[in-house]
C-alpha positions in Angstrom: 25.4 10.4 19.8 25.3 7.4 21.8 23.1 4.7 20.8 22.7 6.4 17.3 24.0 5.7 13.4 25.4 8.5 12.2 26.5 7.8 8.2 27.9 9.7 5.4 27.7 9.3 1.8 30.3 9.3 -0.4 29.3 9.2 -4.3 25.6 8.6 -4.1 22.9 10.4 -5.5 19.1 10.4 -6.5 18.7 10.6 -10.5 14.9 10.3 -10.4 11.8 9.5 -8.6 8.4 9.1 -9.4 5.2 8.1 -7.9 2.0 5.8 -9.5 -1.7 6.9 -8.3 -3.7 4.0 -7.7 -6.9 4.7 -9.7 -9.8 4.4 -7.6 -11.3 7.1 -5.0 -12.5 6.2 -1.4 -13.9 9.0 0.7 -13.5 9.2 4.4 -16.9 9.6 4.0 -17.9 6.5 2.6 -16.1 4.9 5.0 -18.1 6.6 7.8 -21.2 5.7 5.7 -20.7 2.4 6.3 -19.7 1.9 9.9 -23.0 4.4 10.3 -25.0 1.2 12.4 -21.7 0.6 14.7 -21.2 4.7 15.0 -24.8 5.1 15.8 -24.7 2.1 18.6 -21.8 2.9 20.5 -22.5 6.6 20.4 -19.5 7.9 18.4 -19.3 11.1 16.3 -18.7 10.2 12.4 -16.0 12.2 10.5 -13.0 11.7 12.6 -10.4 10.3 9.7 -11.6 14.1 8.1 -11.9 16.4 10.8 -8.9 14.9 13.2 -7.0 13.1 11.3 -7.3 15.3 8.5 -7.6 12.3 5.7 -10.2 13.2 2.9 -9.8 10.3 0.9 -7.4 7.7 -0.2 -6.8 5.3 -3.2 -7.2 1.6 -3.9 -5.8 -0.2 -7.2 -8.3 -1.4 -9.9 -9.4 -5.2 -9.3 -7.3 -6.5 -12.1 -3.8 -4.4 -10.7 -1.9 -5.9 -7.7 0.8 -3.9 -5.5 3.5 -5.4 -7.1 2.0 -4.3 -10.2 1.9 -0.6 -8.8 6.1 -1.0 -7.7 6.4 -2.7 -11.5 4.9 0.6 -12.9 6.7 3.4 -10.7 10.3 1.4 -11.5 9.3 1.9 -15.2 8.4 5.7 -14.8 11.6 6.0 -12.9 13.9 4.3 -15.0 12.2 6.0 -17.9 12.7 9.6 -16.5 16.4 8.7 -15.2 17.7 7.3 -18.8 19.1 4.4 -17.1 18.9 1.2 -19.4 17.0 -1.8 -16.8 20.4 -3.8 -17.9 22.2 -1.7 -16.0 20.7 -2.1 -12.7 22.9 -3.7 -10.4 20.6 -3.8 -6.9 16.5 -3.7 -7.1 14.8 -3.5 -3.7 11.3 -4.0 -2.9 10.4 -2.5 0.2 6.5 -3.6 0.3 4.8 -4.3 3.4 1.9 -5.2 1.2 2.5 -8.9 0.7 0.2 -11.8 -1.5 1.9 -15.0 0.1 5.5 -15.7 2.3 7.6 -16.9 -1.2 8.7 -16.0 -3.4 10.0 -12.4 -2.7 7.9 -9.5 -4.4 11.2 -8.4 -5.8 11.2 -11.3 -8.3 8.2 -10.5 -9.6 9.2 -6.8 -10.2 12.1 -7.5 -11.4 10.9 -10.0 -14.1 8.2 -7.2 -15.0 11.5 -4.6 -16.0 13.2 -7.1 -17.7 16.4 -6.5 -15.4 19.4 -8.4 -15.8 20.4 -11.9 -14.5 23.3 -10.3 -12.9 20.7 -7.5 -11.0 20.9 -8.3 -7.2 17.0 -7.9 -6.1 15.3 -8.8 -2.3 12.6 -7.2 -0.2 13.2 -5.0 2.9 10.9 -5.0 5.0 10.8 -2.5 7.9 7.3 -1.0 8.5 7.4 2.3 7.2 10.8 2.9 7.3 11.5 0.5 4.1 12.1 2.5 1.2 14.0 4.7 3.2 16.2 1.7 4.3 16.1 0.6 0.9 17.9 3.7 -0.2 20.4 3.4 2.4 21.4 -0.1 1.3 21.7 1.3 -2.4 23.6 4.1 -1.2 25.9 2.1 0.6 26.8 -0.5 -2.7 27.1 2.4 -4.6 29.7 4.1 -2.3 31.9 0.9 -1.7 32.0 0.3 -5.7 29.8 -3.0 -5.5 27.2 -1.2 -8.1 26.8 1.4 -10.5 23.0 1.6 -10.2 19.8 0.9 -8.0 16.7 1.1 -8.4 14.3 1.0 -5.3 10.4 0.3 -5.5 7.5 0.0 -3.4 3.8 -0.6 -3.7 1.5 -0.6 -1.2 -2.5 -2.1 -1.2 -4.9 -1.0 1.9 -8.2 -2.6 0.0 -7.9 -6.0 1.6 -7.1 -5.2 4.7 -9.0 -2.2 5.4 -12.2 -4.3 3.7 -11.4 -6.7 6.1 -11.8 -4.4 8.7 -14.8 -2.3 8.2 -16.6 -6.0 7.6 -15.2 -6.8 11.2 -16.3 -3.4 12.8 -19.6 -3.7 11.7 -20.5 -7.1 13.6 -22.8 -6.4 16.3 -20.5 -7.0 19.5 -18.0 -4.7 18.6 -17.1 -2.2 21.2 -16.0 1.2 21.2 -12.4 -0.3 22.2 -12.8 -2.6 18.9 -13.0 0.6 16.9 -10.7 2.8 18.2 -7.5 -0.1 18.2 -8.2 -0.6 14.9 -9.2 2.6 13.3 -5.6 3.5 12.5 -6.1 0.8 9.3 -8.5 3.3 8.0 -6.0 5.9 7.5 -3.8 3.6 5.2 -4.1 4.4 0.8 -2.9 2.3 -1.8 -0.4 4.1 -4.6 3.6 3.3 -5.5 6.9 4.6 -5.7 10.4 4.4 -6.9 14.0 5.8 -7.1 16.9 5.2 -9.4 19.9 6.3 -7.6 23.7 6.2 -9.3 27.0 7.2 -8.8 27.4 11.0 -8.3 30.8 11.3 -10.2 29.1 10.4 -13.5 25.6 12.2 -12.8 26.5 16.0 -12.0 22.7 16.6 -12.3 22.0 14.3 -10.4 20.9 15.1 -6.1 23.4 14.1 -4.0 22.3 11.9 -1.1 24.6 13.4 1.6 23.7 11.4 4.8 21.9 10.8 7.8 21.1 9.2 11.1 19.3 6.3 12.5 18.0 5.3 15.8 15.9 2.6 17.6 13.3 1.9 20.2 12.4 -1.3 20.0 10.9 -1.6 23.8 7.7 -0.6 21.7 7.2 -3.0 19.1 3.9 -4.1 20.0 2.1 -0.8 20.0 1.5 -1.6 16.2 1.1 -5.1 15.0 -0.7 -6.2 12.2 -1.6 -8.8 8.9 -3.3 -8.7 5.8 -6.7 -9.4 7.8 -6.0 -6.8 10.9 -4.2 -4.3 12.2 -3.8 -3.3 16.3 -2.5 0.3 17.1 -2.4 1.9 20.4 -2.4 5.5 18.8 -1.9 7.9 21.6 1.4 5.8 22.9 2.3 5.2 19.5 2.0 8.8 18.7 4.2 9.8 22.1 7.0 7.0 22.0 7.5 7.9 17.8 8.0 11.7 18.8 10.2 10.9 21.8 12.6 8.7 19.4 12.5 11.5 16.6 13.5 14.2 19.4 16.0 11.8 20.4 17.5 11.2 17.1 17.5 15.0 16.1 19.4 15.8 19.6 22.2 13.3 18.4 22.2 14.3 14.6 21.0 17.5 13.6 24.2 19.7 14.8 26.6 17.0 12.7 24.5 17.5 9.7 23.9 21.5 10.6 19.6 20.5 10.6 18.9 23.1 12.8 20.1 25.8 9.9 16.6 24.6 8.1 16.0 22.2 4.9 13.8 23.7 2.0 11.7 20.8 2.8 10.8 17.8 4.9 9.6 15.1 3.7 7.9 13.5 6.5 6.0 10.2 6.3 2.4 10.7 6.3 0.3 9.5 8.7 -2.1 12.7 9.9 -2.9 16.1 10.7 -2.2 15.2 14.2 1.3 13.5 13.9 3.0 16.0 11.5 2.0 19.0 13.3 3.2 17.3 16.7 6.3 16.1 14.9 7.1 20.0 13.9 6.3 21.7 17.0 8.9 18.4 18.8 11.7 19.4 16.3 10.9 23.0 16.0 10.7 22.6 12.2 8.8 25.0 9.9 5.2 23.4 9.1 5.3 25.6 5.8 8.1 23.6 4.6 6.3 20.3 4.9 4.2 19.1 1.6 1.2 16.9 2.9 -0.2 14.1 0.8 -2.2 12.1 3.5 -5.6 14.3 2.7 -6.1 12.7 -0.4 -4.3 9.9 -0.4 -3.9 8.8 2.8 -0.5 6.4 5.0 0.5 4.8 2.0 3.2 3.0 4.0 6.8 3.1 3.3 5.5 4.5 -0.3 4.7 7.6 1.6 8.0 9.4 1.5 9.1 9.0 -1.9 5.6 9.4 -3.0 5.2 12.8 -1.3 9.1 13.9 -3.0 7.9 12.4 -6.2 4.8 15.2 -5.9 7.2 17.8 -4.8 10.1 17.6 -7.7 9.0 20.4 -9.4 8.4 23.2 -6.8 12.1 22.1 -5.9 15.5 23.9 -7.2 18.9 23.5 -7.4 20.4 23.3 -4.2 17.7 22.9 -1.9 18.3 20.8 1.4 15.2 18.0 1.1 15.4 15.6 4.4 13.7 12.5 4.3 11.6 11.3 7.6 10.1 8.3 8.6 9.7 6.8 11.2 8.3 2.7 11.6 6.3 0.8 13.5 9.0 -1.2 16.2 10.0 1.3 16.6 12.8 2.6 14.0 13.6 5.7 12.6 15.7 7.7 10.3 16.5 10.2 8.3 18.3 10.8 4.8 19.3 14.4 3.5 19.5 14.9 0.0 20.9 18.2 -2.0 18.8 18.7 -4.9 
């Protein structure tokens, strides 16, 4: 376990999580429709997002709704389903990499739109993909030493501007086959929200216990994914091999201390495509039956990925069931959380 985080929770558990669709439907397709002149010139096959990548179609926000809007309305549905009163949040994290200007945090503005309490410890974490799943860590943690009773953590992610950006870019008349393919993993990304409420265990017997988990870093790769709000640079295939050689690492160190290789009921990877969770199962020798997809219709949504895809899954899922989070993040981090539903 050398170079790895193993951590244990003590009185932490999930008491409900929910997910926001962003409203509006953009098709692979459309996409593909209009990079047709750039496909046409440089000689490259349309349909890759669908028939590779395995992305359908993902979701922007209506013109009038921001992200932080979307992480405003998935902390409501989850406070809402969780019966926690917003005065009795102690910690509220944003976990966003979606982000409108430098300052203030997007945590302020969420946590103004609850109405949470003065007293209501609230920041952004921001870690690539990996966020919300930090995010839950840091709650967990609080909770465990006593410093809080509840958290809530929220994310909201928005692809339009960026991905706009992009196709506007790839469509210029010098672009290159390169061009395209180092920036053609923006076109993967969707917009949508998430959010947890997590509380202390030994009030909340229904609640799902968060149990533990494990961490590790590589960051000798942190510029195979860079990016802004205007464009986004991803070397894919090392990206791809450098992310799976972490995870295999991570598993080797953690998955006899947590008994992983016994089998969850489910994984709950973060979704990025066809091509990365089926290589990410056949690396860990995990059961691709057991992992629930939501990149064909709505795409990476970012660190809102993983909750998003559990939020989709609650109700397929029973008492008892072993649920591991996944993610791993551009840098490269990753981790992973097991929770007993």
């Amino acid at each position: 376990m050398t170079g790895q985080r193993i951590y244990r929770s003590s009185n932490a558990c999930l008491l409900a999580v929910q997910a926001v669709d962003a409203p509006r439907v953009v098709t692979s397709a459309a996409f593909d429709e209009r990079l047709a002149v750039t496909y046409r010139r440089l000689g490259m096959r349309p349909g890759l997002l669908e028939r590779v990548v395995g992305i359908r179609e993902r979701r922007w926000w209506a013109d009038d709704v921001t992200y932080a809007d979307g992480a405003a309305m998935a902390g409501a549905k989850a406070l809402a389903e969780s019966g926690i009163d917003a005065t009795q949040i102690g910690l509220m994290v944003n976990t966003s990499v979606s982000q409108a200007h430098l300052e203030p945090s997007t945590a302020v503005a969420v946590h103004h739109s609850l109405g949470l309490g003065p007293h209501c410890l609230n920041f952004d974490v921001a870690n690539a993909c990996l966020g919300f799943v930090n995010g839950i860590q840091i709650a967990t943690a609080m909770i465990d030493c006593g410093q809080i009773d509840y958290a809530l953590v929220v994310n909201g992610e928005d692809a339009r501007a960026v991905q706009e950006a992009t196709i506007a870019r790839l469509s210029g008349p010098q672009v290159t086959a390169t061009q395209v393919m180092d920036e053609f993993a923006t076109l993967t990304l969707g917009s949508g929200a998430a959010a947890t409420v997590l509380g202390p265990a030994d009030r909340h017997p229904e609640g799902h216990r968060v149990v533990g988990g494990a961490t590790r870093a590589s960051t000798e790769h942190h510029a195979l994914c860079v990016g802004d709000i205007e464009m986004i640079r991803t070397d894919s295939k090392l990206l791809l091999e450098a992310g799976l050689e972490l995870s295999a690492a991570l598993w080797e160190g953690a998955a006899e201390e947590f008994d992983w290789a016994a089998g969850m009921d489910r994984y709950i990877i973060h979704q990025i495509s066809q091509v990365h969770t089926s290589a990410l199962c056949r690396t860990l020798g995990i059961d691709e039956a057991r992992v629930p997809l939501t990149f064909p219709l709505y795409g990476n949504i970012g660190p809102a990925s993983v909750p998003y895809t559990l939020a989709k899954e609650v109700q397929d899922l029973k008492a008892g069931d072993r649920v591991l989070l996944m993610g791993i993040g551009s840098g490269l981090n990753a981790s992973c959380t097991e929770i007993r539903w």
